[in-house]
PDBQT receptor file of N, H, CA, C and O in Angstrom, charges set to zero:
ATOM      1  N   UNK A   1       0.847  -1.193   0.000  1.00  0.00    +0.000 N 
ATOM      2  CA  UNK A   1       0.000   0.000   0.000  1.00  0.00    +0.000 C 
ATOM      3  C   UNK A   1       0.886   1.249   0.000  1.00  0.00    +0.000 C 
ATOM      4  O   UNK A   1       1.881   1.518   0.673  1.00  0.00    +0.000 OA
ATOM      5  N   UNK A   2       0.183   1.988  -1.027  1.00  0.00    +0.000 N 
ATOM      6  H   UNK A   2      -0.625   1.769  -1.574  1.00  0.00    +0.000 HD
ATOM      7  CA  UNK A   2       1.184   3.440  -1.608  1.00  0.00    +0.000 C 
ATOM      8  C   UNK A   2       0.885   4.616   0.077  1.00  0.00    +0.000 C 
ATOM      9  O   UNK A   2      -0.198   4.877   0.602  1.00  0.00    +0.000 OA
ATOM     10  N   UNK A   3       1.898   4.947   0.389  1.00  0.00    +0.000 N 
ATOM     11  H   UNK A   3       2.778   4.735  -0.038  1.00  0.00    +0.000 HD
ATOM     12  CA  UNK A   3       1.614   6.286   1.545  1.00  0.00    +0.000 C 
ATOM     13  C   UNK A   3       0.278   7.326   1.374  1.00  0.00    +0.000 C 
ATOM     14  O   UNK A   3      -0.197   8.007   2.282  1.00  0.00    +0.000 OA
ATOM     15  N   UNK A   4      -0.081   7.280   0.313  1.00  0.00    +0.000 N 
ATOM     16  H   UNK A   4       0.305   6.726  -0.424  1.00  0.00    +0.000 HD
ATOM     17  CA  UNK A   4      -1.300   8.384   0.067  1.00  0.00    +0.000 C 
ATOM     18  C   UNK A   4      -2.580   7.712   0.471  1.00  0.00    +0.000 C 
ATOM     19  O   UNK A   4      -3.502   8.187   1.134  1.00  0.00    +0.000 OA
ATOM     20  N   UNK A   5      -2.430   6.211  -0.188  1.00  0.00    +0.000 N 
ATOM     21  H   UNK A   5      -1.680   5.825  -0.726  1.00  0.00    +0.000 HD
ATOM     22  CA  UNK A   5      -3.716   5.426   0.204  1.00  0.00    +0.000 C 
ATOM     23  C   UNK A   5      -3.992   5.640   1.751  1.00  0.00    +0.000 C 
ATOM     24  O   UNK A   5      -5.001   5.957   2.382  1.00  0.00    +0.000 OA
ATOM     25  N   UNK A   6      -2.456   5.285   2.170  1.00  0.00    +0.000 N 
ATOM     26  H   UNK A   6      -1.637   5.027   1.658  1.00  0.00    +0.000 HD
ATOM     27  CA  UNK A   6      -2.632   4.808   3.797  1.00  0.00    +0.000 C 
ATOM     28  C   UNK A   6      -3.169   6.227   4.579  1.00  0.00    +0.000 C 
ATOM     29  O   UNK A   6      -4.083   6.280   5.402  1.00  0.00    +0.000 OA
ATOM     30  N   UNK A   7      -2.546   7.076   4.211  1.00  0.00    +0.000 N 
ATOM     31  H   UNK A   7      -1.803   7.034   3.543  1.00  0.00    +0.000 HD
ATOM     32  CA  UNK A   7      -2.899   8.873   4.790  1.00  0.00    +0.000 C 
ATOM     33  C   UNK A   7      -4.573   8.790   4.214  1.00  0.00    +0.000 C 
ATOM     34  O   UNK A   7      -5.346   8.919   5.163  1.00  0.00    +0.000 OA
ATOM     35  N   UNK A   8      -5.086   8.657   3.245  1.00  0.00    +0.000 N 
ATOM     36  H   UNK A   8      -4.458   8.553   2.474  1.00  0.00    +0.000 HD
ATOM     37  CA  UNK A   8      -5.984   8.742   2.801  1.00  0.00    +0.000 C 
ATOM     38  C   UNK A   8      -7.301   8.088   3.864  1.00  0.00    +0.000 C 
ATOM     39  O   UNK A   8      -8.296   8.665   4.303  1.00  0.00    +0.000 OA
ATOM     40  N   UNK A   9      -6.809   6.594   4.057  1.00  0.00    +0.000 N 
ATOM     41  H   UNK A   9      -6.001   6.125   3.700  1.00  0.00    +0.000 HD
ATOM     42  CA  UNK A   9      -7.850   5.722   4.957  1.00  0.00    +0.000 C 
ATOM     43  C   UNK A   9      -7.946   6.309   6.185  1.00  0.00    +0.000 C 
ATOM     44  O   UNK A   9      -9.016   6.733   6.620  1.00  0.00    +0.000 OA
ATOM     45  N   UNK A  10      -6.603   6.385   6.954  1.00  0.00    +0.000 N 
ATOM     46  H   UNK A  10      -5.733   6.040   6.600  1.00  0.00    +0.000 HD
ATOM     47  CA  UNK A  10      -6.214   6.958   8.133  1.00  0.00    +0.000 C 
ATOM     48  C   UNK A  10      -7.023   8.257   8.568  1.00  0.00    +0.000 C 
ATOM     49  O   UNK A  10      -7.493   8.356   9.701  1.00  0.00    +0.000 OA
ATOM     50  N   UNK A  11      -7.162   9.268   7.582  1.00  0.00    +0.000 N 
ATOM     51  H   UNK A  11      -6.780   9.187   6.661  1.00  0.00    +0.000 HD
ATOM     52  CA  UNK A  11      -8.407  10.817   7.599  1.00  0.00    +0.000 C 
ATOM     53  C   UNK A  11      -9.558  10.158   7.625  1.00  0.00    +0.000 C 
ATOM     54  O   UNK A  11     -10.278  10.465   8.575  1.00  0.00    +0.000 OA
ATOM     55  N   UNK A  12     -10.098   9.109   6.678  1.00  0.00    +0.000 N 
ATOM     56  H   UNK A  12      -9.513   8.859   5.906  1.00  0.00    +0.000 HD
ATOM     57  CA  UNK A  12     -11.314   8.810   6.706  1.00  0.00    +0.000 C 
ATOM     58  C   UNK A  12     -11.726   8.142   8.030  1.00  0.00    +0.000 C 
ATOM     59  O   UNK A  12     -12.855   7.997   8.499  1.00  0.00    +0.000 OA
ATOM     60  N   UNK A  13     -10.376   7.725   8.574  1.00  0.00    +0.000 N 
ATOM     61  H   UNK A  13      -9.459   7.843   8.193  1.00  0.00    +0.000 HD
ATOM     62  CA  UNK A  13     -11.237   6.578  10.233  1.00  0.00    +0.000 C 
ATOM     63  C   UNK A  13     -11.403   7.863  10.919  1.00  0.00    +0.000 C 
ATOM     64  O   UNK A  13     -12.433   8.301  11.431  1.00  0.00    +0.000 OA
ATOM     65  N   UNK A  14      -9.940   8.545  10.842  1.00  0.00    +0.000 N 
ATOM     66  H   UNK A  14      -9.103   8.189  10.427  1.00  0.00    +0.000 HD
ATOM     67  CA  UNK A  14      -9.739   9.477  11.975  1.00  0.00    +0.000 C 
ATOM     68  C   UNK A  14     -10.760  10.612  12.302  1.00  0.00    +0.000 C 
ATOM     69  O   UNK A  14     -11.418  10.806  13.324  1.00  0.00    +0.000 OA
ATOM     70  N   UNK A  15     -10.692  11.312  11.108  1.00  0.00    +0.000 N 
ATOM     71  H   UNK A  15     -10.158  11.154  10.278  1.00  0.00    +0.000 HD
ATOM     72  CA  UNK A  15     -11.686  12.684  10.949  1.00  0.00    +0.000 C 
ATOM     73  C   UNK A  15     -12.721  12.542  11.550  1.00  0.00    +0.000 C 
ATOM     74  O   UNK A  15     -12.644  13.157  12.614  1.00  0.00    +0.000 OA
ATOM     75  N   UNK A  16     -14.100  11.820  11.374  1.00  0.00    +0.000 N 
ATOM     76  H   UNK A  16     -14.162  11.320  10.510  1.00  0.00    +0.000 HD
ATOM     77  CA  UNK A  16     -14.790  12.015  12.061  1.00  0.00    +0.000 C 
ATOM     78  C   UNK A  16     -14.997  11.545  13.487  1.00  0.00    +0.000 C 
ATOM     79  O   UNK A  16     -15.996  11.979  14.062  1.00  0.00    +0.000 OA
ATOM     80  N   UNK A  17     -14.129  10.655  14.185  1.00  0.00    +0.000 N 
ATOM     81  H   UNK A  17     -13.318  10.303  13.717  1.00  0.00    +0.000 HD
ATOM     82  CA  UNK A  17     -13.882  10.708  15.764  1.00  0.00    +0.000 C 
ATOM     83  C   UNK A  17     -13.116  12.065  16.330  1.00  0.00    +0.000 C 
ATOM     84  O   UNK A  17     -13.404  12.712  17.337  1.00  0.00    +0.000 OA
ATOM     85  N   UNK A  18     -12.156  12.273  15.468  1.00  0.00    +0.000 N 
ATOM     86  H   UNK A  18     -11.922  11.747  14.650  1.00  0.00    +0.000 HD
ATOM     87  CA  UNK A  18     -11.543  13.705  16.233  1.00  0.00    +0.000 C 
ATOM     88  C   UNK A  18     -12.911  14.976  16.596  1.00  0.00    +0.000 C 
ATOM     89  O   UNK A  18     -13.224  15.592  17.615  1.00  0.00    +0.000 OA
ATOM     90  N   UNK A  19     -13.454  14.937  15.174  1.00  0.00    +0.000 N 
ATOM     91  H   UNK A  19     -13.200  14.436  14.347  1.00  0.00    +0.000 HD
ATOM     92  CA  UNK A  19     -15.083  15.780  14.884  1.00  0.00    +0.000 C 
ATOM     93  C   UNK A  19     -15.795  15.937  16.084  1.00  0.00    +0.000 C 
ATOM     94  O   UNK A  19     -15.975  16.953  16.756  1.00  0.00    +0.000 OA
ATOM     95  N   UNK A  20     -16.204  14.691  16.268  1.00  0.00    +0.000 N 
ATOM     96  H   UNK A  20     -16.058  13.866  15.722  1.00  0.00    +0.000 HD
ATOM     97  CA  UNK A  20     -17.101  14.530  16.983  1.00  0.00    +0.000 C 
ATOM     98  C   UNK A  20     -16.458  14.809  18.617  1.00  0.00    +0.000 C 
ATOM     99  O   UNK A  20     -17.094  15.525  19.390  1.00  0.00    +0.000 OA
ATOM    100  N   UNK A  21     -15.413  14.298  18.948  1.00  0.00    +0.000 N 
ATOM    101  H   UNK A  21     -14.896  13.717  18.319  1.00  0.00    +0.000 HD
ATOM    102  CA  UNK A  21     -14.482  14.410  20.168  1.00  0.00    +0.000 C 
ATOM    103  C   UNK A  21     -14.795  16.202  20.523  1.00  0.00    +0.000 C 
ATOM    104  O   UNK A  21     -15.200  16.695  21.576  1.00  0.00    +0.000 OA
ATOM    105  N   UNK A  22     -14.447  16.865  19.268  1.00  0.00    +0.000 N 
ATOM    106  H   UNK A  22     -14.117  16.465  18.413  1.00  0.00    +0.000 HD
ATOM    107  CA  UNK A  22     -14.225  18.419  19.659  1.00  0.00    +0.000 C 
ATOM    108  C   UNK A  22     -15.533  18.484  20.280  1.00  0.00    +0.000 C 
ATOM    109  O   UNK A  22     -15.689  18.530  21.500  1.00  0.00    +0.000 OA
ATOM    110  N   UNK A  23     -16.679  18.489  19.243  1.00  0.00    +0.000 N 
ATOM    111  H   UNK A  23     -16.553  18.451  18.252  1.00  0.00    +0.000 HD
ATOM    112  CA  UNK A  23     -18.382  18.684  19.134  1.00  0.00    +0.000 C 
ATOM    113  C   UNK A  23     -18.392  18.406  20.887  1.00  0.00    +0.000 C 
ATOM    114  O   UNK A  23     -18.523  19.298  21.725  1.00  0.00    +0.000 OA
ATOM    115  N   UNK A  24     -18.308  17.702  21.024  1.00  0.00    +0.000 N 
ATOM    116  H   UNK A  24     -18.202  16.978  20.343  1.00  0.00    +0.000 HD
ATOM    117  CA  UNK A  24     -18.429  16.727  22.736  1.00  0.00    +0.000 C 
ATOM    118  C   UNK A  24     -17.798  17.807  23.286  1.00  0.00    +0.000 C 
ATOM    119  O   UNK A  24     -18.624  18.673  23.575  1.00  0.00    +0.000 OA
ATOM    120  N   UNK A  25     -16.505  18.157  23.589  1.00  0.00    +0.000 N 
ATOM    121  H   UNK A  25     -15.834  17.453  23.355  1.00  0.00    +0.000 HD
ATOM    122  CA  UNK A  25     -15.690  19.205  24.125  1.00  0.00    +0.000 C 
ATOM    123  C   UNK A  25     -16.417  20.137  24.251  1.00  0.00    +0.000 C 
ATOM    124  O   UNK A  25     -16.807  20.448  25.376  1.00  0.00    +0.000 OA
ATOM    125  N   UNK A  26     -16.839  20.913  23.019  1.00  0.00    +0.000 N 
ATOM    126  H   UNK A  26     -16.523  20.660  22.105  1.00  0.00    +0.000 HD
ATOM    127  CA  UNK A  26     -17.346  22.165  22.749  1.00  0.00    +0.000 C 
ATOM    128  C   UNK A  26     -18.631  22.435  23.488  1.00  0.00    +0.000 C 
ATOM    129  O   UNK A  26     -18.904  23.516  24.009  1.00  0.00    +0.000 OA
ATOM    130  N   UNK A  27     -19.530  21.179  23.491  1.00  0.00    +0.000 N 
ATOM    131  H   UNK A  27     -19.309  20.301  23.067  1.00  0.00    +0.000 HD
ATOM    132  CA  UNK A  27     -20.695  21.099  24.066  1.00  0.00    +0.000 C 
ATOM    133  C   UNK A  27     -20.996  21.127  25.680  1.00  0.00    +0.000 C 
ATOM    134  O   UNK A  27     -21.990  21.430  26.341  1.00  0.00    +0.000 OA
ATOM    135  N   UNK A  28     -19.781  20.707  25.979  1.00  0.00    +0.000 N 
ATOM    136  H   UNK A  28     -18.975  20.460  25.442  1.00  0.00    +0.000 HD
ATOM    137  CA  UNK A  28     -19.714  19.898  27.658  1.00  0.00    +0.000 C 
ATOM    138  C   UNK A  28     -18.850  21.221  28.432  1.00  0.00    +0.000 C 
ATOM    139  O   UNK A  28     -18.906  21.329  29.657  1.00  0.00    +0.000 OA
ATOM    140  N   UNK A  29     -18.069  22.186  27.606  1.00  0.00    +0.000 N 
ATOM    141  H   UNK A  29     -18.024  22.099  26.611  1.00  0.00    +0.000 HD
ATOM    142  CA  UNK A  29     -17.640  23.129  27.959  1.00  0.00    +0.000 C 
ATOM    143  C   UNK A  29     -18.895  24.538  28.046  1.00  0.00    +0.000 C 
ATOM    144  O   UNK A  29     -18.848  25.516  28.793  1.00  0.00    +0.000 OA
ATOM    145  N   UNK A  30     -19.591  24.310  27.360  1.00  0.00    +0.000 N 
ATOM    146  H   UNK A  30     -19.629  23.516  26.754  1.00  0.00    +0.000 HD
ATOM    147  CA  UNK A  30     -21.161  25.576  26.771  1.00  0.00    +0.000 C 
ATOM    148  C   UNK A  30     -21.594  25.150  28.002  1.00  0.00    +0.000 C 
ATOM    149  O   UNK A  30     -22.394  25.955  28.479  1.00  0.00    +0.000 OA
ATOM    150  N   UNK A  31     -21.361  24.117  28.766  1.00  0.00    +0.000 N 
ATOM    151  H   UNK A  31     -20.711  23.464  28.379  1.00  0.00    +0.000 HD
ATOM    152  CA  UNK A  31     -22.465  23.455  29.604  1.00  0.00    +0.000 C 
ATOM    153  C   UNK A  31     -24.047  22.805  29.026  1.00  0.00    +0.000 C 
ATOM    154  O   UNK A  31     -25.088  22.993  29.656  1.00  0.00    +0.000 OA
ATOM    155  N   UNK A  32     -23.997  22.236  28.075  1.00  0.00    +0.000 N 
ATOM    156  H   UNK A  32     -23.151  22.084  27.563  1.00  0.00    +0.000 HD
ATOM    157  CA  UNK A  32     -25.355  21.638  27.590  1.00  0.00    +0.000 C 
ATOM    158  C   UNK A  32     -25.522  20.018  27.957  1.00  0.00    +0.000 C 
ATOM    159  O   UNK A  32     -24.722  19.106  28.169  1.00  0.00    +0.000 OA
ATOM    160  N   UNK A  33     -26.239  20.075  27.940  1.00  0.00    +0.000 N 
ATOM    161  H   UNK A  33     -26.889  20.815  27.768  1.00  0.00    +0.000 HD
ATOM    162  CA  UNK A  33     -26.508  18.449  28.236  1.00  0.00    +0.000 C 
ATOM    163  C   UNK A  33     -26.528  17.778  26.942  1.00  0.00    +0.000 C 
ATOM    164  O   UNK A  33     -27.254  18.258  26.072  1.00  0.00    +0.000 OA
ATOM    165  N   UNK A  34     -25.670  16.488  26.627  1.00  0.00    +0.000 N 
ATOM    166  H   UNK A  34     -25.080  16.098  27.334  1.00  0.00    +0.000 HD
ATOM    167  CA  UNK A  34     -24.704  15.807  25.616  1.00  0.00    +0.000 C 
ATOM    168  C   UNK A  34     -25.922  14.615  25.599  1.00  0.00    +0.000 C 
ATOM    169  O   UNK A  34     -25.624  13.581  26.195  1.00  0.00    +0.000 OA
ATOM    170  N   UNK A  35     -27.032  14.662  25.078  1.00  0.00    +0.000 N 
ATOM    171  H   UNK A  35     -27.275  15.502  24.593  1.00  0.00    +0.000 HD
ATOM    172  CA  UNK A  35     -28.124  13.769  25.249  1.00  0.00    +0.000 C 
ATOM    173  C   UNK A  35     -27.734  12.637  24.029  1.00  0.00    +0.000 C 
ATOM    174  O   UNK A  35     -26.819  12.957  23.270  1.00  0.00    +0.000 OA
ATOM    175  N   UNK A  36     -28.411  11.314  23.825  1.00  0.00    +0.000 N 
ATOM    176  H   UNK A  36     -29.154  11.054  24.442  1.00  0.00    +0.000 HD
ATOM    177  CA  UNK A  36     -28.107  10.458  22.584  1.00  0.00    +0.000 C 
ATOM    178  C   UNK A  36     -28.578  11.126  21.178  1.00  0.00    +0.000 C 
ATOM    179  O   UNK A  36     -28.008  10.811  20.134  1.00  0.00    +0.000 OA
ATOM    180  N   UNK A  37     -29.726  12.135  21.202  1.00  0.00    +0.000 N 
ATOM    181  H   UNK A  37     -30.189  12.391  22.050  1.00  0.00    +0.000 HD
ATOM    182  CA  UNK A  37     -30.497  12.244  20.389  1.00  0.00    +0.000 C 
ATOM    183  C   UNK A  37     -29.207  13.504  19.912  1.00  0.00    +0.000 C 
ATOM    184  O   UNK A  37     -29.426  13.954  18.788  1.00  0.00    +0.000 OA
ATOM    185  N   UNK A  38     -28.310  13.926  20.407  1.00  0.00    +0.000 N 
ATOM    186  H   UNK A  38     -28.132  13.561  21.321  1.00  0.00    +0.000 HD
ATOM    187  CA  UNK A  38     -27.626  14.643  19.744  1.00  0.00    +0.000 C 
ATOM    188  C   UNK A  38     -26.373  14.230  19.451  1.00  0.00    +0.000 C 
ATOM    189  O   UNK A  38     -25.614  14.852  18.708  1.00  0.00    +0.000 OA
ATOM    190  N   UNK A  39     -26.068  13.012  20.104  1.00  0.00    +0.000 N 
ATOM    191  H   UNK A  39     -26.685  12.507  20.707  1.00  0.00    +0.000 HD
ATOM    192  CA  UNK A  39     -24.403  12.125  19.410  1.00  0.00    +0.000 C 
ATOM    193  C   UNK A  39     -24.829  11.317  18.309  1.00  0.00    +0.000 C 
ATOM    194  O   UNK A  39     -24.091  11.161  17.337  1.00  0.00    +0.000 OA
ATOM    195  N   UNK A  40     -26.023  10.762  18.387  1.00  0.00    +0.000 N 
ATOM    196  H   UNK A  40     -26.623  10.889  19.177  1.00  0.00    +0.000 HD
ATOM    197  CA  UNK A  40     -26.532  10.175  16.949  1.00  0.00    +0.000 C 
ATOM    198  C   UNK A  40     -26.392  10.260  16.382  1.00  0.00    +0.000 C 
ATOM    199  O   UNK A  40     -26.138   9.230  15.757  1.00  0.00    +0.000 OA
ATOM    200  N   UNK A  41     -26.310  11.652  15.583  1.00  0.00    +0.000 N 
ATOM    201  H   UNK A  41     -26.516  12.489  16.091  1.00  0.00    +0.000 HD
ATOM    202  CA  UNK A  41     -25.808  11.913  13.743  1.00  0.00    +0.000 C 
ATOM    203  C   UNK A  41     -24.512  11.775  13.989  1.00  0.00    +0.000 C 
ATOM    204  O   UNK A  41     -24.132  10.882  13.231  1.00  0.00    +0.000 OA
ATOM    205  N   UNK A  42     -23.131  12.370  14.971  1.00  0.00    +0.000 N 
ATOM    206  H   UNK A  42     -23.440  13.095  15.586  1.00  0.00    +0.000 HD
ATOM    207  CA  UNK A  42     -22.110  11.869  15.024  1.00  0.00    +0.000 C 
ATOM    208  C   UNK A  42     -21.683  11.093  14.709  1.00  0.00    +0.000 C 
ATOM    209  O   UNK A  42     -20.906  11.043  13.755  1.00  0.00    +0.000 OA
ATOM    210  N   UNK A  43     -22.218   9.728  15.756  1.00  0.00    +0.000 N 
ATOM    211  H   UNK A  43     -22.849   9.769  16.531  1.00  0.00    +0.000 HD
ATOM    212  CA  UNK A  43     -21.904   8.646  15.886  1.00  0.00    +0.000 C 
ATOM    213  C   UNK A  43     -22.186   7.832  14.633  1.00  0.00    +0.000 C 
ATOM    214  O   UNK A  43     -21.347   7.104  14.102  1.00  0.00    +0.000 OA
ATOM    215  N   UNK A  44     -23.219   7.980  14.273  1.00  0.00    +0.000 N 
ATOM    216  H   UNK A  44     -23.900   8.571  14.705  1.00  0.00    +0.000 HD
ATOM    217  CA  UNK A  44     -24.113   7.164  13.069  1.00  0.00    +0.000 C 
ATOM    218  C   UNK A  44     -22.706   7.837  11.537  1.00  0.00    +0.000 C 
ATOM    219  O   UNK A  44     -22.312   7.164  10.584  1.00  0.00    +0.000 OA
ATOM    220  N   UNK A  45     -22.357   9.135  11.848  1.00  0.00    +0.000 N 
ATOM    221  H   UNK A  45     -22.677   9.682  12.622  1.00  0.00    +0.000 HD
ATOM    222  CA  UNK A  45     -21.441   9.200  10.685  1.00  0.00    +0.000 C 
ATOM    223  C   UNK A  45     -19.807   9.120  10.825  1.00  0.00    +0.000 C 
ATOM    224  O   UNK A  45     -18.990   9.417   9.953  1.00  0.00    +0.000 OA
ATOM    225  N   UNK A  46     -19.510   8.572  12.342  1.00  0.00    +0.000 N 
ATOM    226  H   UNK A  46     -20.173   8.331  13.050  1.00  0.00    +0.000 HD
ATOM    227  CA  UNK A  46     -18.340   7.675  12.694  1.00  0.00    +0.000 C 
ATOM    228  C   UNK A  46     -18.274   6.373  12.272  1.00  0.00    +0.000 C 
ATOM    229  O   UNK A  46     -17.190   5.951  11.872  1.00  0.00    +0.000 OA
ATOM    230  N   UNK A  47     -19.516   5.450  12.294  1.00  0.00    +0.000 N 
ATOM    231  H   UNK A  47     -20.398   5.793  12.620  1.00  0.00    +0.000 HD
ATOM    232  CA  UNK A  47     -19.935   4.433  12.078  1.00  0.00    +0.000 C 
ATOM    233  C   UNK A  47     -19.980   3.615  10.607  1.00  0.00    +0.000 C 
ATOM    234  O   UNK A  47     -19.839   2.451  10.232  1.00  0.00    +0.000 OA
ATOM    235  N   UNK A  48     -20.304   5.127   9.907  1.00  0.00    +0.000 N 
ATOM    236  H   UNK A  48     -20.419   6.073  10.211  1.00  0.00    +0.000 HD
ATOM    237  CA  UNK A  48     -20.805   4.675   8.407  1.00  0.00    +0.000 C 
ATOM    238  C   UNK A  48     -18.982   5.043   7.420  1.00  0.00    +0.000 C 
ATOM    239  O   UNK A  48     -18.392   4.479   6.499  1.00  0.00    +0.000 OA
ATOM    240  N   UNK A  49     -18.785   5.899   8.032  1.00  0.00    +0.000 N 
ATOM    241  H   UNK A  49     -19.265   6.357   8.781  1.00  0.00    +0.000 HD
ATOM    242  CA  UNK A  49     -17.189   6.469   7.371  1.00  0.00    +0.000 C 
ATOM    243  C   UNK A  49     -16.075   5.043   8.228  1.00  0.00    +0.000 C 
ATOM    244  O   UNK A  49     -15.184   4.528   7.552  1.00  0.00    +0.000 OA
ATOM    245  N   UNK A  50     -16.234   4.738   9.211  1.00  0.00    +0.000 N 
ATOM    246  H   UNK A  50     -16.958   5.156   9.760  1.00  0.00    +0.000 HD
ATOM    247  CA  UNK A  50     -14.939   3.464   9.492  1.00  0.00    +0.000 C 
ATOM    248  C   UNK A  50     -15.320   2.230   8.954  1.00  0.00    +0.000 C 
ATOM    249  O   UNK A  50     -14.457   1.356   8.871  1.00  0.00    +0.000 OA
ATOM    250  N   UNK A  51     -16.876   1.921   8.436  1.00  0.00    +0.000 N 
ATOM    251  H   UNK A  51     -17.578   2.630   8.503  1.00  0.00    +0.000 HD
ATOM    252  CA  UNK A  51     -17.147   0.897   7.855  1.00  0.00    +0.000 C 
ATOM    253  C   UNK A  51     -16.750   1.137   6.667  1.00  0.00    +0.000 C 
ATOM    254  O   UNK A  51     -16.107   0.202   6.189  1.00  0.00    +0.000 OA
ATOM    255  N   UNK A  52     -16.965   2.608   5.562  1.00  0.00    +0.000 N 
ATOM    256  H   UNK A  52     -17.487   3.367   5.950  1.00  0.00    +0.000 HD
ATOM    257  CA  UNK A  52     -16.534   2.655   4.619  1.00  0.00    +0.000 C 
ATOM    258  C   UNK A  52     -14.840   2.697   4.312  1.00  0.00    +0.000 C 
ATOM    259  O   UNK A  52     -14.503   2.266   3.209  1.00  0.00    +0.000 OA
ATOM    260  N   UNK A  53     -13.717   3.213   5.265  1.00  0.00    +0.000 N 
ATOM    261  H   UNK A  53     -13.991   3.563   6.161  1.00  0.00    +0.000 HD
ATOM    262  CA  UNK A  53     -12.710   3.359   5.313  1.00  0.00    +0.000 C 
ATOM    263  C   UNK A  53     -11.906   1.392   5.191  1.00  0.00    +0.000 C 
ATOM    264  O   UNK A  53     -10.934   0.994   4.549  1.00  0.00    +0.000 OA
ATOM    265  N   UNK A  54     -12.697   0.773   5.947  1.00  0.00    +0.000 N 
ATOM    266  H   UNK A  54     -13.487   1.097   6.468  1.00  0.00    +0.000 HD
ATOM    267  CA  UNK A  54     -12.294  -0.602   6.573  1.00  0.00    +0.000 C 
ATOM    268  C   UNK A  54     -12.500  -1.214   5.150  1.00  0.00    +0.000 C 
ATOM    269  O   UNK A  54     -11.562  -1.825   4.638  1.00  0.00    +0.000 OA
ATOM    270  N   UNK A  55     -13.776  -1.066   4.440  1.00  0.00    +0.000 N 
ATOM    271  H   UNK A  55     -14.538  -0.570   4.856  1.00  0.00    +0.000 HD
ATOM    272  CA  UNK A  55     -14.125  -1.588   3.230  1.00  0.00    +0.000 C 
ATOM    273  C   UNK A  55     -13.118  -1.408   2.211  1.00  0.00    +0.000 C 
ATOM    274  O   UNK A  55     -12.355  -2.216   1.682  1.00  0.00    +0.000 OA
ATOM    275  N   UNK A  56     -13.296  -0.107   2.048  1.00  0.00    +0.000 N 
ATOM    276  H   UNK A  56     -13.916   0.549   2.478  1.00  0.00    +0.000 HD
ATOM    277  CA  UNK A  56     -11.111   0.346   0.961  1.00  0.00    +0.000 C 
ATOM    278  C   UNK A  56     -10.312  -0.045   1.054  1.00  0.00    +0.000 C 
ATOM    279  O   UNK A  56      -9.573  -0.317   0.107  1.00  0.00    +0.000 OA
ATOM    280  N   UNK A  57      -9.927  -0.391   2.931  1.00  0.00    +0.000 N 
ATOM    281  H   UNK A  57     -10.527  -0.171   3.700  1.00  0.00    +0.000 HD
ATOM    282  CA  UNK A  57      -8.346  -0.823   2.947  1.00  0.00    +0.000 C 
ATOM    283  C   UNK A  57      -8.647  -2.413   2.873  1.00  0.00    +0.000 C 
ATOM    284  O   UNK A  57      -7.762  -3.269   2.876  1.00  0.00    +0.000 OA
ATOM    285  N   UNK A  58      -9.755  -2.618   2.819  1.00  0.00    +0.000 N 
ATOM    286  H   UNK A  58     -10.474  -1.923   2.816  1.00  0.00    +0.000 HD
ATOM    287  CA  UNK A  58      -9.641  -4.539   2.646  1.00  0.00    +0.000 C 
ATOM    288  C   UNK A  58      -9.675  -4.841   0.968  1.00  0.00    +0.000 C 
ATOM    289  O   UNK A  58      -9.157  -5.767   0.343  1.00  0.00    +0.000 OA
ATOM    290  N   UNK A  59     -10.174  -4.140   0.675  1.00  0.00    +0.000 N 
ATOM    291  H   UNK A  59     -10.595  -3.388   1.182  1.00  0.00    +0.000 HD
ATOM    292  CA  UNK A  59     -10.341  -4.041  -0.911  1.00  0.00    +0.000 C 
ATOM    293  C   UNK A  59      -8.342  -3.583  -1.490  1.00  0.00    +0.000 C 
ATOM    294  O   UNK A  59      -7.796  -4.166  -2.426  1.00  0.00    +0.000 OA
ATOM    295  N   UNK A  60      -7.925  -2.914  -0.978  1.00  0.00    +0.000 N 
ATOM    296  H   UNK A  60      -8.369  -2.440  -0.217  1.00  0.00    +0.000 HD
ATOM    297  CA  UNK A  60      -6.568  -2.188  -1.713  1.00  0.00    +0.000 C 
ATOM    298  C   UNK A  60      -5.452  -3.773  -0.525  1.00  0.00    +0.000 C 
ATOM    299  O   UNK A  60      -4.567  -4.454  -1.042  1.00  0.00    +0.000 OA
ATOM    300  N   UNK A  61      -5.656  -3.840   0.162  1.00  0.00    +0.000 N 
ATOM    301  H   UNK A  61      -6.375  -3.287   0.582  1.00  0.00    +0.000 HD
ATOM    302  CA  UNK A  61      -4.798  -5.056   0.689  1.00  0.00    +0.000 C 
ATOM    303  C   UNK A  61      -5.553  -6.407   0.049  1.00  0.00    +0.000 C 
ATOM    304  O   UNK A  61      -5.048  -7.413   0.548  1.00  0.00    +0.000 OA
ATOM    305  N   UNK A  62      -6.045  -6.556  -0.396  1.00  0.00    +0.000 N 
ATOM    306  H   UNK A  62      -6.455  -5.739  -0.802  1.00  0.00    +0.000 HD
ATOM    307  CA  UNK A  62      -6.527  -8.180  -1.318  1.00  0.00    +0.000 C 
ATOM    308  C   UNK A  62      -6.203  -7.814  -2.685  1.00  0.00    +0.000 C 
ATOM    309  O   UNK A  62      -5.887  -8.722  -3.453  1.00  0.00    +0.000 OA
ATOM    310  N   UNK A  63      -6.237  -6.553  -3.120  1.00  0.00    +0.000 N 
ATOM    311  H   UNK A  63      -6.493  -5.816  -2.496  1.00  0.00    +0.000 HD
ATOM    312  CA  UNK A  63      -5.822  -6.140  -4.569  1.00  0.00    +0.000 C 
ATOM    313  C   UNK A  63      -4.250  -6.055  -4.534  1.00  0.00    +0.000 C 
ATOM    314  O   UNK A  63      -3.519  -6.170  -5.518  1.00  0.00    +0.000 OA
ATOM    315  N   UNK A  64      -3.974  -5.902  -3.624  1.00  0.00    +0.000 N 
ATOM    316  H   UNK A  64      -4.568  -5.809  -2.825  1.00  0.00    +0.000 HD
ATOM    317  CA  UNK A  64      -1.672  -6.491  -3.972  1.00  0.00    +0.000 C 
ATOM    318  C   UNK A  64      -1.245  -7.274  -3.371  1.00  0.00    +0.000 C 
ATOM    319  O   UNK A  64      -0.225  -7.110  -2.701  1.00  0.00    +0.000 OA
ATOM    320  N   UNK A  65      -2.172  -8.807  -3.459  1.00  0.00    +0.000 N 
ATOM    321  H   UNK A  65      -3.001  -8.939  -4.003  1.00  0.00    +0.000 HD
ATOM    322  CA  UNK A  65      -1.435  -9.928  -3.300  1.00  0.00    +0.000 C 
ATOM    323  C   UNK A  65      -1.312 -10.608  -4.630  1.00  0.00    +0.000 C 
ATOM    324  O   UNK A  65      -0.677 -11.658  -4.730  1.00  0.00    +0.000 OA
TER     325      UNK A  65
């Protein structure tokens, strides 16, 4: 695997946990209450981006054997 791929997957896991990490920060510092109904879209697009990230790098590691 070429360095760009790997930087490439690595933003896609990473980015949206760091995202959401701040969002949490930002929120818990305002003093608001951090309810499910508002980590949901977060989470749900942490969820859908590391499944899609995991899917690429299994696809680009079975494609150079």
């Amino acid at each position: 695997m070429n360095k760009k791929r790997l930087i490439f997957v690595i933003w896609l896991v990473f980015f949206p946990l760091v995202t959401t990490g701040f969002l949490t920060l930002y929120r818990f510092f305002r003093g608001l209450e951090i309810g499910i109904e508002q980590m949901t879209p977060h989470f749900l697009a942490f969820m859908v981006t590391g499944a899609v990230a995991s899917f690429i790098w299994y696809q680009i590691a079975t494609m150079h054997k």
